[in-house]
Residue frames relative to the residue before (quaternion, step in Angstrom):
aa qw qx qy qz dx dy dz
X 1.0000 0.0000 0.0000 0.0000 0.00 0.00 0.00
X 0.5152 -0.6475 0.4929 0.2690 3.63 -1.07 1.07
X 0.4331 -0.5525 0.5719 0.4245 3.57 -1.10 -0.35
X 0.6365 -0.3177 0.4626 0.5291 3.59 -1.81 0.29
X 0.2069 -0.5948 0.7068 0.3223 3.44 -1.69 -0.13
X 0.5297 -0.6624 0.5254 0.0683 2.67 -2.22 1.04
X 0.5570 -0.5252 0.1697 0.6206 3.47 -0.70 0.47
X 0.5046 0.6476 -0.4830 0.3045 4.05 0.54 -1.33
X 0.7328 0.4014 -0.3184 0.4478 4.09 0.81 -1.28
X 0.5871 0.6263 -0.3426 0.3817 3.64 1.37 -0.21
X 0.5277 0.6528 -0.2245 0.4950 3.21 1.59 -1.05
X 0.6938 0.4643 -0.1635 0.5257 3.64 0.72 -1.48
X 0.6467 0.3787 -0.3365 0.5702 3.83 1.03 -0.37
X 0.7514 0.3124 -0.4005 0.4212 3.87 0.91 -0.49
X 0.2838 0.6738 -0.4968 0.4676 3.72 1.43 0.17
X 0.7476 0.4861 -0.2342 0.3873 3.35 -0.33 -1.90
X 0.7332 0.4383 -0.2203 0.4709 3.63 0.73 -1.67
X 0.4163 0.6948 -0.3638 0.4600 3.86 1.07 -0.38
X 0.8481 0.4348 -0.0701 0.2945 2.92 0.28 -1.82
X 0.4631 0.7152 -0.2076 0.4805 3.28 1.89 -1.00
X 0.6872 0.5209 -0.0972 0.4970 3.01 0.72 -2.02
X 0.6232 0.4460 -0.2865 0.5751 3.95 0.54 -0.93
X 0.7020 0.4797 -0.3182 0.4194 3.87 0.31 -0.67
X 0.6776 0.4327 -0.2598 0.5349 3.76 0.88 -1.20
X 0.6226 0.4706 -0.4509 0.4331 3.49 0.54 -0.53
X 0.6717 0.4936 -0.2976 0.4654 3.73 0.88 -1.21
X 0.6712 0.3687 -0.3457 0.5423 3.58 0.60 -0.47
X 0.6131 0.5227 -0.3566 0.4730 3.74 0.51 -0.59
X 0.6544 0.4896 -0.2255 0.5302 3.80 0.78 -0.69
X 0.6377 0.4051 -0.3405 0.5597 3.42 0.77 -1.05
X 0.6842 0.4880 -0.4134 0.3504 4.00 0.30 -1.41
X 0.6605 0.4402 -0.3429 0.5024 3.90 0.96 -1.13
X 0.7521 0.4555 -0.3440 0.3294 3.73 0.35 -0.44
X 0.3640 0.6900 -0.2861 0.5563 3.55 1.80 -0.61
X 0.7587 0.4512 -0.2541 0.3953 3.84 0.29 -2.07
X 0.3682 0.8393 -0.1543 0.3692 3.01 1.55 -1.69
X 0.8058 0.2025 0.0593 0.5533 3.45 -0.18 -1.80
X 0.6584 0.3720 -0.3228 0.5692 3.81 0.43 0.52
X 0.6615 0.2331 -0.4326 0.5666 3.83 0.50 0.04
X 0.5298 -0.6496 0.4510 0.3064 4.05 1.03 0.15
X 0.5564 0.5787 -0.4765 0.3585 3.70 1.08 0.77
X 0.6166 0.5438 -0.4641 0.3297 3.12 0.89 0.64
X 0.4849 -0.6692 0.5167 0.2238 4.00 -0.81 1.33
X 0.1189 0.7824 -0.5912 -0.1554 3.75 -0.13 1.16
X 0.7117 -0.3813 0.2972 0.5096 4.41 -1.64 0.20
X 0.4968 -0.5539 0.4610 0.4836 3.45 -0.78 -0.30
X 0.8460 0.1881 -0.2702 0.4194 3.48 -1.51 1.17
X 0.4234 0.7288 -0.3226 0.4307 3.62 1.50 0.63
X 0.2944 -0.8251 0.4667 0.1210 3.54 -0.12 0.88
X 0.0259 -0.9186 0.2613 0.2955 3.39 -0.57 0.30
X 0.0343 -0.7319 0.5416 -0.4121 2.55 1.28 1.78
X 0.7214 0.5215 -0.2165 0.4009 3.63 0.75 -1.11
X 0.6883 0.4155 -0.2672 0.5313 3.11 0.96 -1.24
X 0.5674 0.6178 -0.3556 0.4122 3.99 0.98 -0.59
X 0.4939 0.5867 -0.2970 0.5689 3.25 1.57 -0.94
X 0.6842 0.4811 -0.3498 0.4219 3.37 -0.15 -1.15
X 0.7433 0.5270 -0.2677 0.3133 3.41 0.03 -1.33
X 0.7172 0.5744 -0.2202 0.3275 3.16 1.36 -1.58
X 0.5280 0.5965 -0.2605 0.5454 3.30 1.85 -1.18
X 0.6616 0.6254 -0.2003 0.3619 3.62 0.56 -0.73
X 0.5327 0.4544 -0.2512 0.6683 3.31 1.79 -1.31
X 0.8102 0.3213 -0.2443 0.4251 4.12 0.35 -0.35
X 0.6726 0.2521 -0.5525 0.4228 2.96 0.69 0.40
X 0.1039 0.5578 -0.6345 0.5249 4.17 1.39 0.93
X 0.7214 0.6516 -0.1608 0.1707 2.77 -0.23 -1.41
X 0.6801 0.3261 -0.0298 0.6559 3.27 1.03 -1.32
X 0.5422 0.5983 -0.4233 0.4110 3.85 0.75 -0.87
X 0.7787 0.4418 -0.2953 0.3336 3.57 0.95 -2.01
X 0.5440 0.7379 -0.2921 0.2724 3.10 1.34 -0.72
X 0.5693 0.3718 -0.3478 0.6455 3.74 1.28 -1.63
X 0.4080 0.5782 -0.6395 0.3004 4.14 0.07 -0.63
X 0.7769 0.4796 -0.2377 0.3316 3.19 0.22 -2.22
X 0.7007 0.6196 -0.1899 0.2983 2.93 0.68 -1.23
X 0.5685 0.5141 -0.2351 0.5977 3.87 1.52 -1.01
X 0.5487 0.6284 -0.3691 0.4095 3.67 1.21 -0.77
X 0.7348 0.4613 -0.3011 0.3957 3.20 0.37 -1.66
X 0.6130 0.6376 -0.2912 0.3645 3.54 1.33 -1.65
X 0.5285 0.7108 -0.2739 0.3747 3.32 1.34 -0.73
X 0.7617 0.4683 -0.0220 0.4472 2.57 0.21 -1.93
X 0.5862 0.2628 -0.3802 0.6654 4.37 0.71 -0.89
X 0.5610 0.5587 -0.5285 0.3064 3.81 0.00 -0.51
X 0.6817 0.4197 -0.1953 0.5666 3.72 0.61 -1.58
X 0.8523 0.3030 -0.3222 0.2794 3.88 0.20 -0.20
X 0.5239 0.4983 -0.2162 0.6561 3.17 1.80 -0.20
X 0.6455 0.3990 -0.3865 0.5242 3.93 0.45 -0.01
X 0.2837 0.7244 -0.6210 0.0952 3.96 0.17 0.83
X 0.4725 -0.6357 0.6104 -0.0016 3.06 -1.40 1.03
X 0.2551 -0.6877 0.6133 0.2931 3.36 -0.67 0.35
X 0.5994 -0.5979 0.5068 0.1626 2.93 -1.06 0.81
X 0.4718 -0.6788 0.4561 0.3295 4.01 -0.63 0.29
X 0.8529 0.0404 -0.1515 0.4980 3.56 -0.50 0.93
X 0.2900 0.8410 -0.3893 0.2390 3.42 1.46 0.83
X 0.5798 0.4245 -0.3859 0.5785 3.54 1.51 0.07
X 0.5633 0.5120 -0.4762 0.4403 3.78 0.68 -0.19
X 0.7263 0.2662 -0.3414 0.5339 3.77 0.10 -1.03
X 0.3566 0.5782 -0.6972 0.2289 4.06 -0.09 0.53
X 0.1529 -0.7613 0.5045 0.3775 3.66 -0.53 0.15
């Protein structure tokens, strides 16, 4: 059994969950702007390709992409962090029977 977690393992779980959240938005933004620029409702500057802007978007969906990943990644760190960090427990050699 793991210890309770402390606030520091709470941090590392709102880190991770940050990061998640920061990725989906970037991919979500990139996926509507992408749809966007293929049904032709999007208003591009004058002399802008939208090859370019497609570019943009695409780089945007990876670096989502790369955000959700470290997310995942701080998760797992979490998670071996909270089960591998065991503390004894005060008076844990008294109640041995």
């Amino acid at each position: 059994m793991s210890r309770a977690a402390r606030p520091s393992d709470r941090r590392r779980d709102l880190v991770a969950l940050g990061l998640v959240l920061i990725g989906a938005g970037l991919m979500l933004h990139s996926h509507f702007g992408m749809r966007d620029l293929a049904a032709g409702r999007v208003t591009l500057a004058e002399g802008e390709w939208r090859m370019n802007r497609y570019n943009s978007y695409s780089t945007r969906s990876r670096v989502g992409g790369a955000f959700i990943a470290a997310g995942a990644i701080v998760a797992v760190w979490a998670l071996v962090r909270l089960q591998t960090d065991r503390t004894p427990e005060p008076h844990a050699e008294e109640n041995r029977p």
